[in-house]
DODREN-740445 format. One record per residue (C-alpha): residue number from 1; residue in three letters; x, y, z. Coordinates in Angstrom, 2 decimals, decimal comma. Each point is the difference from the previous one (the first is absolute). Example, Ala and Ser with C-alpha at 12.3 -4.5 7.8 and 13.67 -1.06 7.14 Angstrom:
<pts>
k r X Y Z
1 ala 12,30 -4,50 7,80
2 ser 1,37 3,44 -0,66
</pts>
This chain:
<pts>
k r X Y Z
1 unk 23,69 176,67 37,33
2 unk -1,53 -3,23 0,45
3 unk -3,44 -0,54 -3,10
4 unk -3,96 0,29 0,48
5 unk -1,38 -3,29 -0,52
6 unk -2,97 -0,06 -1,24
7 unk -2,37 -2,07 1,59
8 unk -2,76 -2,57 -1,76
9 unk -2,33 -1,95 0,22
10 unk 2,52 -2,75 1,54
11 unk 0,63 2,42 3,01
12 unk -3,40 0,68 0,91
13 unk -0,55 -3,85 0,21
14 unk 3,14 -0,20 2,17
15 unk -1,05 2,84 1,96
16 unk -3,29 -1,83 1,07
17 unk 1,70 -3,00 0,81
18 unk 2,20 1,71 2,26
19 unk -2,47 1,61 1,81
20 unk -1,78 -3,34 0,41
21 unk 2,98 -1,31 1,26
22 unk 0,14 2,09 2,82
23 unk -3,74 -0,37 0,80
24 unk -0,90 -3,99 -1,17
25 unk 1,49 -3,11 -0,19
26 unk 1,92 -0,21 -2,99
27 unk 2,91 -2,01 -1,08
28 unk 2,96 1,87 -0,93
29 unk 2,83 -1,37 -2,45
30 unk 3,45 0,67 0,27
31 unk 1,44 2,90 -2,12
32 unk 3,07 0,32 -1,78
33 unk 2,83 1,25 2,33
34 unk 1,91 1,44 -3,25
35 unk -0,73 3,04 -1,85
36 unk -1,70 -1,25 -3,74
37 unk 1,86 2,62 -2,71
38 unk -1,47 3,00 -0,20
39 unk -1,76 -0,03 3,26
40 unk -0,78 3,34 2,07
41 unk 2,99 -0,69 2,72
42 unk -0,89 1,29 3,62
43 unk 2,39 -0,18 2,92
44 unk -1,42 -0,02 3,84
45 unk 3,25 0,49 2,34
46 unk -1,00 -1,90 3,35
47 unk 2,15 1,65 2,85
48 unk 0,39 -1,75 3,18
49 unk 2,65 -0,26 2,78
50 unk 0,54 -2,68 2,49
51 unk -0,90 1,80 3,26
52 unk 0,66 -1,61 2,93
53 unk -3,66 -2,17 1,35
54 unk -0,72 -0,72 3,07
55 unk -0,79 -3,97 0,77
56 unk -3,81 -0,97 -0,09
57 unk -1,74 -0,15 2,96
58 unk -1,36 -3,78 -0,98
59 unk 2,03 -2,70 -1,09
60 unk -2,42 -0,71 -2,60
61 unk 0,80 3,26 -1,80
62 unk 3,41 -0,68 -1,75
63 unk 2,32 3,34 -0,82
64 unk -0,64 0,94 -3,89
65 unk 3,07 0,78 -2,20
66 unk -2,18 0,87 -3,15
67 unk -2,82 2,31 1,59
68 unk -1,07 2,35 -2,47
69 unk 1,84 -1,15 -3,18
70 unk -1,85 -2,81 -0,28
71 unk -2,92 1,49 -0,58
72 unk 1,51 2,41 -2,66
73 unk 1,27 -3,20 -2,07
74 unk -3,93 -1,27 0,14
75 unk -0,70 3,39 -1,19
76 unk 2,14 -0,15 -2,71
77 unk -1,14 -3,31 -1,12
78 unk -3,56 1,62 -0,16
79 unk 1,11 3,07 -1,72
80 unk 1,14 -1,75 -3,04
81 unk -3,17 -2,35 -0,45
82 unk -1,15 2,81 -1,24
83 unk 2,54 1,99 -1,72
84 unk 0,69 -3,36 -2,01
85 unk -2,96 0,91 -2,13
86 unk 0,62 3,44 -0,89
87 unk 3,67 -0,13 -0,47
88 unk 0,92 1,17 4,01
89 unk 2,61 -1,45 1,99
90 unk 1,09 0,41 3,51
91 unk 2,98 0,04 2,36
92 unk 0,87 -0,47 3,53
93 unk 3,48 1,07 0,93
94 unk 0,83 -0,52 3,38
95 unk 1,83 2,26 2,33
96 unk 0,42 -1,36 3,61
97 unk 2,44 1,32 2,26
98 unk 1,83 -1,13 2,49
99 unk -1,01 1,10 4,00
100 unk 3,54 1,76 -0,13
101 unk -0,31 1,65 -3,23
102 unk -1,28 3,29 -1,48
103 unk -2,60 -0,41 -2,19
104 unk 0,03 3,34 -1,57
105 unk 2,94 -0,82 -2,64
106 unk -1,07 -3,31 -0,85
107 unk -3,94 2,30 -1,40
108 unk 2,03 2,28 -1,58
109 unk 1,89 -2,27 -2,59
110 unk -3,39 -1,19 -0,53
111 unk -1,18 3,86 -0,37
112 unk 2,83 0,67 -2,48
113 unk -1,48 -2,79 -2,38
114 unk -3,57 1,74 0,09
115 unk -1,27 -3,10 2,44
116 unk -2,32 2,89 1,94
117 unk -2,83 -2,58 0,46
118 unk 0,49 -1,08 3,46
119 unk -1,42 -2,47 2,64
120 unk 1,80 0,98 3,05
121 unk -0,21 -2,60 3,36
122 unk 2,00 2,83 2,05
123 unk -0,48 1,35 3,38
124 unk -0,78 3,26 0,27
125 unk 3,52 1,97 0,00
126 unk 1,69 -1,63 -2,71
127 unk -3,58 0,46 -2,28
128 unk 0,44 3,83 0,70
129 unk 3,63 -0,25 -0,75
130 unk -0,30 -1,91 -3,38
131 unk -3,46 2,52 -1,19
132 unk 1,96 2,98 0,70
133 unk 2,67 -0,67 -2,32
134 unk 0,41 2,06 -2,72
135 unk -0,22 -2,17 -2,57
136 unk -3,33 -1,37 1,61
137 unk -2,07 2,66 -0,28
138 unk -2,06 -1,06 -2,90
139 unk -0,08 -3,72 1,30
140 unk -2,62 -2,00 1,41
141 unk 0,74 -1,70 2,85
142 unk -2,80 -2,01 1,90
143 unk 0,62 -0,64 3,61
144 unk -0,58 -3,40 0,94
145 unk 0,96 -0,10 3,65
146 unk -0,66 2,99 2,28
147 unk -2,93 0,90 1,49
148 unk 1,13 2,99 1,52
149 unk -2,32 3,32 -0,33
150 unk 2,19 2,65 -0,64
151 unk 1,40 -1,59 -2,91
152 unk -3,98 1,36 -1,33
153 unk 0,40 2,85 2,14
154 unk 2,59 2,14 0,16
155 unk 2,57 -1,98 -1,39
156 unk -2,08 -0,95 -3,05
157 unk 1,94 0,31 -3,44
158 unk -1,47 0,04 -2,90
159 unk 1,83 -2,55 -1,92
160 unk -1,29 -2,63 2,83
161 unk -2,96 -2,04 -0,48
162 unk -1,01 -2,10 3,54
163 unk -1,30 -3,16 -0,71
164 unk -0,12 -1,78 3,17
165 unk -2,79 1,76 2,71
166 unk 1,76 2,47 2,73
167 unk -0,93 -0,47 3,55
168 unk -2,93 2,43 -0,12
169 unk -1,93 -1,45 -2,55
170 unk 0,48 -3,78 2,21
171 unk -0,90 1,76 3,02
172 unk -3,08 1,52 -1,81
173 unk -1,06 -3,34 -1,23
174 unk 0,08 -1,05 3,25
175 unk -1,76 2,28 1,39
176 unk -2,35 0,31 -2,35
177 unk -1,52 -4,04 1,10
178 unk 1,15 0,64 3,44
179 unk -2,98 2,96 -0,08
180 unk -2,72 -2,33 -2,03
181 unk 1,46 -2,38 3,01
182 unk -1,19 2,60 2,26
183 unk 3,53 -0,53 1,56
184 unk 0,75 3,16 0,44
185 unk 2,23 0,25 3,62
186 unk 3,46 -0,63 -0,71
187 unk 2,95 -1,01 2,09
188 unk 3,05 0,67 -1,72
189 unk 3,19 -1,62 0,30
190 unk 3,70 0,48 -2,06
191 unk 2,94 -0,41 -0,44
192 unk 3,02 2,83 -0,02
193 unk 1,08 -1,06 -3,95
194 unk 0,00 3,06 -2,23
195 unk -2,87 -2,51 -1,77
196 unk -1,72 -0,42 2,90
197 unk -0,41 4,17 0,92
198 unk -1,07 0,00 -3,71
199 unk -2,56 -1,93 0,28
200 unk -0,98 1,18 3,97
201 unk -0,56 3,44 -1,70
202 unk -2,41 -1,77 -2,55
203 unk -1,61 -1,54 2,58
204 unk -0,73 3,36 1,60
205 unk -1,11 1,90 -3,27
206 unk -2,56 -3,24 -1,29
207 unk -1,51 0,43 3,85
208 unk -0,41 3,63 -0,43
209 unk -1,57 -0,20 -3,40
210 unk -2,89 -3,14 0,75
211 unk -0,73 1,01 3,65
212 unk 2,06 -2,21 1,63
213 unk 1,41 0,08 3,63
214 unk 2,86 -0,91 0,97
215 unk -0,20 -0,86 3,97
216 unk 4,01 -0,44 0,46
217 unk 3,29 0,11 -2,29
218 unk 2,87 -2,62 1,94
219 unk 3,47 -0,87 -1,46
220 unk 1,62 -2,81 0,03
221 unk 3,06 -0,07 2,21
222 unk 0,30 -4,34 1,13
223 unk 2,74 -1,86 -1,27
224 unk -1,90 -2,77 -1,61
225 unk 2,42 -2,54 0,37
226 unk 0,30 -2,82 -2,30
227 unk -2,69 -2,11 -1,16
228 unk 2,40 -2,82 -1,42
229 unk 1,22 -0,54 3,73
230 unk -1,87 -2,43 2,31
231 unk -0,91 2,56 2,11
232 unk -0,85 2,64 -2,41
233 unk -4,06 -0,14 -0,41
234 unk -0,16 0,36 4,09
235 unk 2,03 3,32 -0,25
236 unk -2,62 1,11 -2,48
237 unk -2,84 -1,89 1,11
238 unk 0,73 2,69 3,68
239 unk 0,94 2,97 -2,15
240 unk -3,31 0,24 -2,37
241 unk -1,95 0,24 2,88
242 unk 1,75 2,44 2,43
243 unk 0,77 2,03 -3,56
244 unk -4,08 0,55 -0,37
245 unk -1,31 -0,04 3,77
246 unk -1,42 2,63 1,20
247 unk -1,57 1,99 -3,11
248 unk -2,98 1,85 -0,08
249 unk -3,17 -2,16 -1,34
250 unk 0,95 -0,51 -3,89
251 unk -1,68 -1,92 -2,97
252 unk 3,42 -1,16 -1,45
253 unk 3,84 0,75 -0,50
254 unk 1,62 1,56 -2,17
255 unk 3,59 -0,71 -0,35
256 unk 2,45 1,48 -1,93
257 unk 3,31 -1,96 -0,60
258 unk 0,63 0,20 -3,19
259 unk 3,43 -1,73 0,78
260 unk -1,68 -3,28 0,88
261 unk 1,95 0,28 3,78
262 unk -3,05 -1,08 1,84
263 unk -3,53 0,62 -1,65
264 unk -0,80 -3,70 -0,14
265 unk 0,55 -0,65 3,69
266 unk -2,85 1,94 0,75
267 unk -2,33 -2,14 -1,66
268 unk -1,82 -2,43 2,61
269 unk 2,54 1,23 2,68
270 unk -1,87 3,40 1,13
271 unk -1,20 0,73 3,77
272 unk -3,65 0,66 -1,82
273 unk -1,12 -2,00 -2,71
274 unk 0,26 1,97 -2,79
275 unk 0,27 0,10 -3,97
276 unk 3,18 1,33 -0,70
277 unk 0,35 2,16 -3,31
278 unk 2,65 2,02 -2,00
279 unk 3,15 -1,22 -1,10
280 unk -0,45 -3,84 1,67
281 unk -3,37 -1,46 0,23
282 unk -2,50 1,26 -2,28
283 unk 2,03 1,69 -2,26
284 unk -0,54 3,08 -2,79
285 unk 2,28 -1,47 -3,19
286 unk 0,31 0,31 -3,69
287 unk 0,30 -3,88 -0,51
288 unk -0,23 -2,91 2,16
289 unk 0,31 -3,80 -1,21
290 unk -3,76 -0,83 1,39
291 unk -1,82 2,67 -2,33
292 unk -1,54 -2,67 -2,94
293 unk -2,72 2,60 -1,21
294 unk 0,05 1,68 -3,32
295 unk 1,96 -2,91 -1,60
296 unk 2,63 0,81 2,88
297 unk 0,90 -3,55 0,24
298 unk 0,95 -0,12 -3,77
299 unk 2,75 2,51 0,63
300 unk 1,11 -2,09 3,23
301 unk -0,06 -2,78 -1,53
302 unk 2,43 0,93 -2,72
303 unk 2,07 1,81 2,07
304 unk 0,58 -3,05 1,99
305 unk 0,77 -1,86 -3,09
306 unk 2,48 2,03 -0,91
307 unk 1,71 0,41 3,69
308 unk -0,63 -2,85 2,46
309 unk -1,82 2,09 2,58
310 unk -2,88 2,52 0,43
311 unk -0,47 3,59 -1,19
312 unk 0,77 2,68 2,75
313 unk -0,96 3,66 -0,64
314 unk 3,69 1,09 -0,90
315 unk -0,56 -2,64 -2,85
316 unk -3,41 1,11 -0,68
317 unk 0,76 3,94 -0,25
318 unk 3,10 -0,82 -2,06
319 unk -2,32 -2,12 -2,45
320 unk -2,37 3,02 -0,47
321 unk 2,84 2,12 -1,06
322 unk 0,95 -1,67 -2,42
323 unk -3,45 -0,24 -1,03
324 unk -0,60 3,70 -0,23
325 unk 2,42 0,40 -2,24
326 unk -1,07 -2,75 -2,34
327 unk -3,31 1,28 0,30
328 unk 1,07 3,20 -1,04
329 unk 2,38 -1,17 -3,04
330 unk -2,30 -2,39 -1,37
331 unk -3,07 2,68 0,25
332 unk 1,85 2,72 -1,93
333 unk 2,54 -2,10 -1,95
334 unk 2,94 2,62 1,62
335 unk 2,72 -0,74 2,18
336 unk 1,49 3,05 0,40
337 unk 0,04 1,57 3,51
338 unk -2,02 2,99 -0,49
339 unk -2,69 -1,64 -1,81
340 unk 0,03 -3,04 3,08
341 unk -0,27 2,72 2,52
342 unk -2,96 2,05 -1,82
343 unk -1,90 -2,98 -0,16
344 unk -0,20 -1,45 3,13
345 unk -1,12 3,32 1,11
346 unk -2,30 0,43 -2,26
347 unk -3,84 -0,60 0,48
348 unk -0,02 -3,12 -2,35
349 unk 2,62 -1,98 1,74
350 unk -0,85 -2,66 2,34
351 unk 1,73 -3,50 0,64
352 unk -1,52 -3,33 1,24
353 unk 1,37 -1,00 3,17
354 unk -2,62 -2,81 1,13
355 unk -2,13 2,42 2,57
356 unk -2,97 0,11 -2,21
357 unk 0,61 3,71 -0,98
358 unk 2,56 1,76 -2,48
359 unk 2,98 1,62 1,89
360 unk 0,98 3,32 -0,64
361 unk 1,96 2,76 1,51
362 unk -0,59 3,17 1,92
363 unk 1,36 3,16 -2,04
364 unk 0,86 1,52 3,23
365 unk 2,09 -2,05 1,70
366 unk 0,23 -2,96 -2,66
367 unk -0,79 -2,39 2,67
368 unk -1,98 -3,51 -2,03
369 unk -3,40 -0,19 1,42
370 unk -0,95 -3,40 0,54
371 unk -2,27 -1,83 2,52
372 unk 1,57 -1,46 2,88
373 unk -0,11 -3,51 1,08
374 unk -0,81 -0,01 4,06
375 unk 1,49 -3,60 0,98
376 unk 0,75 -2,61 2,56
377 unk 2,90 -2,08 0,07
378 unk -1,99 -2,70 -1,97
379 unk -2,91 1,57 -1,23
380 unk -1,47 2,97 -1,99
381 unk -2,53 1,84 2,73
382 unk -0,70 3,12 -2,31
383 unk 0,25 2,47 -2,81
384 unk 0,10 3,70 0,38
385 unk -1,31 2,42 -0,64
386 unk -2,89 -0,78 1,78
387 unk -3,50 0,00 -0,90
388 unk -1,36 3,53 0,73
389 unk 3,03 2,11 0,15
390 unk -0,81 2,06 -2,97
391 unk 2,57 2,61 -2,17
392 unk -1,17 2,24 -2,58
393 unk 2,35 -1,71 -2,94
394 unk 1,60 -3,71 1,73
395 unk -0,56 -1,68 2,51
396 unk 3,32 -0,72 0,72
397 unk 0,75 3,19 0,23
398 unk -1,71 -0,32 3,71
399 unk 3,24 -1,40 0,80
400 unk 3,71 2,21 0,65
401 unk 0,44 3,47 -1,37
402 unk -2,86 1,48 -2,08
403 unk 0,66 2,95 -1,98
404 unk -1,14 2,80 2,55
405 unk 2,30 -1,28 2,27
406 unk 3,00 -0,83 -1,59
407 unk 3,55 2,17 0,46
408 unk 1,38 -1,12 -2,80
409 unk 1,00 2,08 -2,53
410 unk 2,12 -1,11 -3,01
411 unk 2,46 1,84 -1,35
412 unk -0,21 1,02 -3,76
</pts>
């Protein structure tokens, strides 16, 4: 059983700077990347697997090899300027499989060597598959990837922790400045993806619950053709249009592709010229490389440093993982599992993750609250929640599954 360390004066200095760090411009030195003797040792298992991406839609955007795990080394790095000071040192082992491989033997060898602290960048099958192991039920395993609801619903297990926001807390935070827009007649338009009807039913429940209407739902059913031909933009320059003629009068579109097939056609290519919304276009997301408030551009910028390109939300939710557990290790001087778990649910815990506000989780669903960036491709538009949508105990909490409504229910 790993020791209590005590913690001093020197921690509560560290602590402070930490905090600042995430909130100011500070500069950061480098930590060590060994353990110093006698150090508190705690490993984070990062678990990943090379699923097969589809191409960008724009050249500009090059296909990333080190989504997610680059974030958790930054992470890392962070961890242990603190734990440097009070005799802490931390870990990143890396577990990546291949797109042809299972991943469920390769978190079990880590199991059977008491590695239960896990950052997991898995869809939303082989997540289930790895918390349901036996020898995982007294892990903690923070989802970095899927945004699917039932994984808070009814397939919510207790051992999960959801870091990045699921599709009804994006389309609530759209929603929510779509009503102080006073845009409040929607035309909707998705895909077929199992993403897409994830986020379609989203759509439906965040119109239901501010008063929105929506005037039409359409699928999308053209072959887009290929953009990288000469020809390409006039097949989708004729497409956008006959895809959106015809709708009743509407204040915007809302467009769910999570698969990235065709959302960014619509935009400037529609028979009526409207803002377009939802998964292209103004978007709901955790992170997005434009966001420079709350020291955000700090964190960018040493991200960057460290990998050559920008922070993307896979990176970003991977980063705060990491982070919750060094939070919760350095704040208690414990590492073992139990004690991380029982303090990141407890009232006390919260973790800096450059938003202005503490992040903490939801007992009953363990879903992070966290604002939500609303963004353009370039530029930060807005934060929700929004000014004047009120909750009894967080804000935030105006956003997904409250606790009257959730059907989760853990099992004991």
């Amino acid at each position: 059983m790993a020791s209590k360390v005590k913690l001093g004066s020197a921690a509560a200095v560290i602590l402070v700077f930490g905090w600042l760090a995430a909130t100011t411009a500070v500069a950061i030195p480098e930590a060590p990347s060994e353990a110093p003797p006698g150090a508190l040792v705690t490993k984070i298992v990062y678990v990943g697997k090379r699923y097969p991406e589809p191409l960008p839609l724009s050249l500009l955007d090059k296909p990333l090899k080190d989504e997610g795990v680059q974030g958790a080394r930054l992470a890392i790095k962070e961890n242990n300027m603190t734990g440097r000071l009070i005799e802490q040192h931390f870990e990143l082992v890396e577990v990546v499989a291949k797109s042809t491989e299972d991943v469920v033997p390769l978190v079990k060898a880590q199991l059977a060597n008491s590695n239960g602290l896990i950052v997991a960048d898995l869809e939303p099958s082989d997540l289930l598959a790895v918390a349901d192991l036996p020898e995982a039920r007294d892990a903690v395993i923070f989802n970095t990837r899927s945004s699917r609801d039932e994984l808070r619903q009814e397939e919510c297990r207790s051992n999960i922790f959801h870091i990045i926001p699921n599709w009804a807390m994006r389309a609530d935070a759209l929603a929510q400045y779509l009503s102080w827009k006073k845009w409040r007649r929607w035309f909707v338009v998705h895909g077929t993806t199992p993403g897409d009807v994830e986020y379609l039913a989203a759509i439906r429940r965040a119109a239901n619950k501010f008063g929105a209407k929506i005037v039409e739902e359409r699928s999308y059913e053209f072959d887009a053709g290929s953009r990288r031909t000469d020809s390409g933009h006039q097949q989708i320059q004729t497409q956008m249009p006959m895809l959106t003629q015809g709708a009743p009068e509407y204040d915007v579109i809302f467009v769910a592709d999570a698969g990235e097939a065709f959302g960014d056609y619509l935009l400037f290519r529609t028979y009526e010229p409207r803002p377009v919304v939802g998964s292209q276009g103004l978007q709901a997301v955790a992170w997005h490389r434009s966001f420079e408030q709350y020291a955000g551009t700090q964190l960018q910028n040493r991200f960057e440093k460290q990998a050559d390109r920008f922070m993307t939300e896979r990176d970003f939710t991977a980063w705060l993982g990491v982070r919750v557990v060094g939070e919760a290790v350095t704040r208690t001087g414990q590492n073992r599992i139990g004690a991380v778990k029982e303090r990141i649910l407890s009232p006390e815990f919260e973790v800096a993750g450059f938003k202005g506000v503490g992040l903490t989780f939801r007992k009953w669903d363990h879903q992070m609250r966290q604002p939500i960036l609303l963004s353009g491709p370039r530029t930060l538009v807005s934060i929700s929640p929004q000014d004047g949508f009120l909750h009894q105990k967080f804000l935030t909490d105006t956003m997904g599954f409250d606790e009257p409504e959730t059907k989760c229910r853990f099992e004991k």
